[in-house]
C-alpha positions as CSV (number, residue, x, y, z in Angstrom):
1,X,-0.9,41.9,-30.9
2,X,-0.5,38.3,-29.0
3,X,-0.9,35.1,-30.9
4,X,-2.8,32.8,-28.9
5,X,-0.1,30.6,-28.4
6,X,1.5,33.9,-26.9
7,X,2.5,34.0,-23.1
8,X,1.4,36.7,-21.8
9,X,3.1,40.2,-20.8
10,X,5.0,39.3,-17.1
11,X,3.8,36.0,-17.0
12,X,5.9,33.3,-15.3
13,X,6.6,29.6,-17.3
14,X,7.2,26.7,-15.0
15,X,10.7,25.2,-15.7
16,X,9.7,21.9,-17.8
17,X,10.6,18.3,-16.9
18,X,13.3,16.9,-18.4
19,X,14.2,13.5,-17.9
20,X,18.4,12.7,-16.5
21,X,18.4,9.4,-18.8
22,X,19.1,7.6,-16.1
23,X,15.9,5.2,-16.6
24,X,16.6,3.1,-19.3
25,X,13.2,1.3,-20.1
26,X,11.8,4.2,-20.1
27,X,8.1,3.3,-22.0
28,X,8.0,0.7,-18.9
29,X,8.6,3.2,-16.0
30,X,5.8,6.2,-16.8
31,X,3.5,7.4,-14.6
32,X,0.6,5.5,-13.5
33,X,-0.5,7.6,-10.7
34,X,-3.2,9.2,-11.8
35,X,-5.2,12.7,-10.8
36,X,-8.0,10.5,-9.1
37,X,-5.4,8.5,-7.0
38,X,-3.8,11.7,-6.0
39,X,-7.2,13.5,-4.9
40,X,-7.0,10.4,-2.1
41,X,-3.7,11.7,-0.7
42,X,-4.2,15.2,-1.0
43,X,-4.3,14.9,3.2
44,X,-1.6,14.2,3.7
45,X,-0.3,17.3,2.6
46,X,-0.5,21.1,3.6
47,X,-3.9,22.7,2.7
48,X,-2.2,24.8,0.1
49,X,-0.2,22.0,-1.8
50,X,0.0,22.4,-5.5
51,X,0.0,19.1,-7.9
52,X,1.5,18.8,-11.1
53,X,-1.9,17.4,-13.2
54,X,-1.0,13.4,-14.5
55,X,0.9,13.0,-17.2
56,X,1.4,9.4,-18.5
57,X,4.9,10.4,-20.9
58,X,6.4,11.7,-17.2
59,X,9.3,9.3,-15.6
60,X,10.4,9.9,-12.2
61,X,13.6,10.6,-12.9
62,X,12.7,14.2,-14.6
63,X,14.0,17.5,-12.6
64,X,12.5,20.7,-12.7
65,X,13.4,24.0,-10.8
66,X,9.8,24.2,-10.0
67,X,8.1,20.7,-9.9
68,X,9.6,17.6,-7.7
69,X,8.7,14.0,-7.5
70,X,7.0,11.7,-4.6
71,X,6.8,8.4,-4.9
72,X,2.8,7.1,-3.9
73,X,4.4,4.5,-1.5
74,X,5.3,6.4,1.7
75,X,1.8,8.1,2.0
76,X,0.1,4.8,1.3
77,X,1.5,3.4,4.2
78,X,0.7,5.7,6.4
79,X,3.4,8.8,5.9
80,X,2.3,13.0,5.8
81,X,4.6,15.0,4.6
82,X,6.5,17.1,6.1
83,X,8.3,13.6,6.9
84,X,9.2,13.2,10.7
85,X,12.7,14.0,12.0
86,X,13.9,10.0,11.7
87,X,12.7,10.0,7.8
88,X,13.8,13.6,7.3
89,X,17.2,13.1,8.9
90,X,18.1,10.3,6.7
91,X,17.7,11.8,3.4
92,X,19.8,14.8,4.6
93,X,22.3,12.5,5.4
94,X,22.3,10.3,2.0
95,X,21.4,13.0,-0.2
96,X,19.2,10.9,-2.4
97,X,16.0,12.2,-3.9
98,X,12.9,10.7,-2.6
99,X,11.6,9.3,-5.6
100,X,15.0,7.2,-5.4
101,X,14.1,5.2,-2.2
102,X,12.8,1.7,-2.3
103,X,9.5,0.8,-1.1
104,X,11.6,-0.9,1.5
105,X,13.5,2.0,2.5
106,X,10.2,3.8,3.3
107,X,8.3,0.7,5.3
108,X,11.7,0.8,7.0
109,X,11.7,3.8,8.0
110,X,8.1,4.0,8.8
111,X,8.8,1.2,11.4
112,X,11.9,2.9,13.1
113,X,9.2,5.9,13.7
114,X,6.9,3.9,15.1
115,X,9.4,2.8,18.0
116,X,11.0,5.8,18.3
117,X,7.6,7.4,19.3
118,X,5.8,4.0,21.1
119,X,8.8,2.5,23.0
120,X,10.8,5.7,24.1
121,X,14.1,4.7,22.1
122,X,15.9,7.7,21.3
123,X,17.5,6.3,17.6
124,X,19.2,8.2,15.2
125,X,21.5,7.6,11.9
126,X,24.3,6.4,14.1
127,X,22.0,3.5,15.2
128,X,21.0,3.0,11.6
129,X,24.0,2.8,10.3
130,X,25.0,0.5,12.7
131,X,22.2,-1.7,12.0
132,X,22.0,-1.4,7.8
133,X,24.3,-0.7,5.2
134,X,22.6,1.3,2.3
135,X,23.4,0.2,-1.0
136,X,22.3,0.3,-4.8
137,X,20.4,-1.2,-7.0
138,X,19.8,-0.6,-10.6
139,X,19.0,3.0,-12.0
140,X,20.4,4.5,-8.9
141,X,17.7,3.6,-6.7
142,X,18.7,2.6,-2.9
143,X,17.6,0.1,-0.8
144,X,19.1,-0.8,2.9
145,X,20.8,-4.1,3.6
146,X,21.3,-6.0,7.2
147,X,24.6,-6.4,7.6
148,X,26.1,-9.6,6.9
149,X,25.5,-12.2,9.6
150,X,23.0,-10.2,11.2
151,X,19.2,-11.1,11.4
152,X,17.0,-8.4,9.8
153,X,16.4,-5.6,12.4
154,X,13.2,-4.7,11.3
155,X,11.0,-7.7,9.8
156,X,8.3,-8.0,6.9
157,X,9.3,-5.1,4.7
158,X,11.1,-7.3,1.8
159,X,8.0,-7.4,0.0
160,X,7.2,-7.1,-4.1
161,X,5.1,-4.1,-4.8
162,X,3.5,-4.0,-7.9
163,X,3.9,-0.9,-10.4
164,X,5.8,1.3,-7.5
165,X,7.9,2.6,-9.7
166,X,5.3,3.8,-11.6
167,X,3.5,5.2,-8.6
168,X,4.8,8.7,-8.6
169,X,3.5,12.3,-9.4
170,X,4.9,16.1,-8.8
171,X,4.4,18.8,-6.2
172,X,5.2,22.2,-7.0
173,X,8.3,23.3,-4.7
174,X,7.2,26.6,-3.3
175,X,3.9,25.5,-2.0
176,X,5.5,22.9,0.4
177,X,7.8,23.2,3.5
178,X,11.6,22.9,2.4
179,X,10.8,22.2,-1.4
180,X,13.1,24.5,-2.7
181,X,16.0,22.7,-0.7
182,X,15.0,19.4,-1.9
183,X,17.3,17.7,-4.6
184,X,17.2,18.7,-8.2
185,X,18.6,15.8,-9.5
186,X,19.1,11.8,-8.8
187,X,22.1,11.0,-6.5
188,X,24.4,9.0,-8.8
189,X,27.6,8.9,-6.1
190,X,28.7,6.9,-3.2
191,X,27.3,7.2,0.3
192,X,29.7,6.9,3.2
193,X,28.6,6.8,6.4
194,X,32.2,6.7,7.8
195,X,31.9,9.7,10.1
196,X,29.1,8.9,12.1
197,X,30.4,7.0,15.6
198,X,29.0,4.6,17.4
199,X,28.9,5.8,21.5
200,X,28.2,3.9,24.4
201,X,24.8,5.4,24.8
202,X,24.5,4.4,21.2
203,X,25.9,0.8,21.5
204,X,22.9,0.9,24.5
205,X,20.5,2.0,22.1
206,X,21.2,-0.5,19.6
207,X,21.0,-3.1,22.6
208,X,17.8,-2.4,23.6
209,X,16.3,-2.0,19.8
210,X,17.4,-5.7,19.4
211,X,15.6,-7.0,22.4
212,X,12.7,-5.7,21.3
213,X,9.0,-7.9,20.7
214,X,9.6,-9.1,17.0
215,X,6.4,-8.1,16.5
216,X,7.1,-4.8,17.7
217,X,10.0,-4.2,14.8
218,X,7.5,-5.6,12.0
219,X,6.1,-3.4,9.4
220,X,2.6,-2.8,10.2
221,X,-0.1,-0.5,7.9
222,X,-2.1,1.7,10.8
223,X,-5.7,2.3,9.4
224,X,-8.8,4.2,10.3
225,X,-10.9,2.2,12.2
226,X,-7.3,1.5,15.0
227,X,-7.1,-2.2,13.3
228,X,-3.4,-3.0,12.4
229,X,-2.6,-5.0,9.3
230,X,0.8,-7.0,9.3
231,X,2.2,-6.8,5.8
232,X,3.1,-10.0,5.7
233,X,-0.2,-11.5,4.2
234,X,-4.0,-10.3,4.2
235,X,-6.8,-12.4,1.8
236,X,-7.9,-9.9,-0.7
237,X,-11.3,-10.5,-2.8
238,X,-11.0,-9.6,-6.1
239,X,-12.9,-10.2,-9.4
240,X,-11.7,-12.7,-11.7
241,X,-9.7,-14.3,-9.3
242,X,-9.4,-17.4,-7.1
243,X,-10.1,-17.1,-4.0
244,X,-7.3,-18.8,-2.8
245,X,-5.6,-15.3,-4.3
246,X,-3.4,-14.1,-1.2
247,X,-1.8,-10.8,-1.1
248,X,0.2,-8.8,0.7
249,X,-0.6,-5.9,2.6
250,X,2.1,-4.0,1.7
251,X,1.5,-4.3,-2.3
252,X,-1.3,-2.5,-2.5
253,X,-2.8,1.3,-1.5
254,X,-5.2,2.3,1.5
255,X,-8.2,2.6,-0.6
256,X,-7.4,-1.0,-1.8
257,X,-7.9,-1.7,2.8
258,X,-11.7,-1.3,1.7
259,X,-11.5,-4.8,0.2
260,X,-9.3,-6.7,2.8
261,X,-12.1,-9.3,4.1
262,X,-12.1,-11.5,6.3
263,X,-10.8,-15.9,5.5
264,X,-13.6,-17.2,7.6
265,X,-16.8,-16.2,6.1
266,X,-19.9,-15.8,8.4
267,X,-22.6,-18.1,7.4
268,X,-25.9,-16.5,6.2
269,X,-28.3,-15.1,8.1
270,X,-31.5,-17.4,8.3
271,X,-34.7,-15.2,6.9
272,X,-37.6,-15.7,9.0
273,X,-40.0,-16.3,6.1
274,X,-37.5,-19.2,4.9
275,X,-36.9,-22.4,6.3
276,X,-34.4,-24.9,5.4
277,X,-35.8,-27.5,3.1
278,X,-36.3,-31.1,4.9
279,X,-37.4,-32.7,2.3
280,X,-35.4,-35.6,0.1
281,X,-33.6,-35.1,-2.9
282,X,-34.3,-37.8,-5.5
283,X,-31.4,-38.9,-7.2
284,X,-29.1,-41.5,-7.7
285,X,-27.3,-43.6,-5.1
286,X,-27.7,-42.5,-1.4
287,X,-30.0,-39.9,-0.3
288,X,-29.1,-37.1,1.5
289,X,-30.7,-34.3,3.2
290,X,-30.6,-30.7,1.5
291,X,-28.9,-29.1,4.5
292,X,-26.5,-31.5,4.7
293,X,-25.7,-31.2,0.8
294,X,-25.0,-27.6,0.9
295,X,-23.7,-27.7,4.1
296,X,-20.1,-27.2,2.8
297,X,-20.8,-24.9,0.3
298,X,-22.6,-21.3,2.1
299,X,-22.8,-19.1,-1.6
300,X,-24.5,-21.5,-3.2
301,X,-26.4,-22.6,-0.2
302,X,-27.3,-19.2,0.0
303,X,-28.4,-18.8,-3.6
304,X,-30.3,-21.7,-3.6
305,X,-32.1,-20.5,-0.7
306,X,-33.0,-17.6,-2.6
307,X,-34.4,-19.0,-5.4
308,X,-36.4,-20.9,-2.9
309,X,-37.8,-17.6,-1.0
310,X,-38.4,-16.3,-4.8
311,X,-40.0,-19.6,-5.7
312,X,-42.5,-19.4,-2.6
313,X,-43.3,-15.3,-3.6
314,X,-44.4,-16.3,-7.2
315,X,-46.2,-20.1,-6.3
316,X,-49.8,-19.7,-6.6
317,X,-51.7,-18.6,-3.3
318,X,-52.9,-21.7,-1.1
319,X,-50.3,-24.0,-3.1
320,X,-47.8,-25.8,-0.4
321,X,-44.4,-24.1,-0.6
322,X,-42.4,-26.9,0.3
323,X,-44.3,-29.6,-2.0
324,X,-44.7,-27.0,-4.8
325,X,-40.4,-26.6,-4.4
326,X,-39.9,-30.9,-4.2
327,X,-41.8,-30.6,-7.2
328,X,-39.5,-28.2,-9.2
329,X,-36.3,-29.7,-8.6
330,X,-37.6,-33.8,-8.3
């Protein structure tokens, strides 16, 4: 007879996460990335994708013969997976896991895609190796560098992102392409790029990458409605904060876009039962015109103007509207 906590007859256990101990603030580092969050990405997978359901006490450093870690970052920029051949061809070539890139590392590659496919420039590792050096830092996590003396060959992808490294979650191995030949473990060695030679046609390449339109070799976020967003700023509105609160696009996810407004705000439409008050404000000192009180201030222009409308629904029928409002705030 089975005891509930049995397994049953034939039935096959998925290998457990362990974590490497290569994180060492761990309680600071677990996952964030929650089931809801991931339903938002599940597109940018195959159909038949299997997650790993959230749990907080995971780090991204655990393994698992069965279960392997993404990072939230590339597919919130604008990545599907399986990754293009640029994206693809670099991790063969460093061997590190893909939960060990930095945010950078992925808006840099994300970039190099982009003009690869829009400006015709055949680049490959060669080319990036020519143009980056990738190094270390902390917890065996990578990051690429310019090389000393050299401006930055792709521009606006330095940027702080909040909580990424809590941003990850798991995707079973045999229900995506090439999961079972994806890392099991961190890289924790050196990365030489020594072999990889620089040819004329290459030395071209690199040439005509460099003359490029700065703009052209920024990091830009690509979303739905074909509006491109520079990471380098974008005004979010958010409660509880002033509205001077700038952010960068790059520090937070596409369903966060759905909040990105607009600096200039458009002033109110006019209702065509309401008319802007004429009449004098008695007060102290000199007298000014309504309008031209509010004039620099459109909410609460706007909310004054609706406590007028309301004012003239509720005054009694036949009573002025604009006397019966002079009277309520004389």
């Amino acid at each position: 007879m089975l005891l509930r906590n049995s397994p049953h007859k034939g039935s096959k256990k998925d290998s457990p996460l362990k974590s490497q101990g290569i994180i060492k603030d761990s309680p600071m580092e677990r996952c964030c990335f929650t089931d809801i969050q991931i339903d938002k990405i599940r597109h940018c997978f195959p159909a038949n994708v299997v997650f790993k359901p959230f749990d907080p006490t995971a780090l991204s450093d655990f393994v698992s013969d069965t279960w392997v870690a993404f990072p939230a970052t590339p597919f919130l920029i604008g990545y599907s997976y399986p990754f293009p051949t640029f994206t693809q061809s670099f991790f063969s070539l460093a061997g590190i896991s893909y939960i060990q890139a930095m945010p950078m590392i992925w808006r840099v590659l994300y970039t190099f895609e982009r003009i690869i496919e829009q400006e015709g420039i055949d680049l490959g590792m060669s080319e990036l190796a020519e143009l980056y050096d990738l190094t270390t830092f902390g917890s065996h996590r990578y990051l690429l560098k310019r090389k000393a003396g050299e401006d930055h060959p792709i521009f606006k992808v330095t940027k702080n992102d909040t909580n990424w490294k809590r941003r990850f979650f798991f995707v079973k191995r045999d229900s995506i392409p090439d999961g079972k030949d994806l890392p099991k473990e961190w890289a924790t060695h050196a990365i030489s790029v020594a072999h990889l030679k620089l040819t004329p046609a290459a030395k071209e390449r690199v040439l005509a990458f460099k003359k490029l339109n700065p703009e052209v070799r920024s990091f830009q976020i690509i979303i739905q409605d074909s509006q491109e967003i520079s990471s380098a700023s974008a005004t979010m509105s958010s409660a509880g904060k002033s509205a001077r609160s700038v952010k960068s696009a790059s520090k937070f996810g596409i369903s966060d876009l759905a909040n990105v407004t607009s600096s200039k705000k458009k002033a109110p439409a006019a209702s065509p039962s309401v008319s802007a008050p004429k009449a004098s404000i008695r007060g102290k000192g000199k007298k000014r015109k309504a309008s031209d009180e509010l004039q620099g201030f459109p909410l609460l222009r706007q909310q004054f103007l609706d406590y007028v409308n309301e004012v003239r629904i509720t005054a009694p029928v036949g009573y002025p509207p604009i006397i019966f409002y002079v009277s309520c705030f004389s």
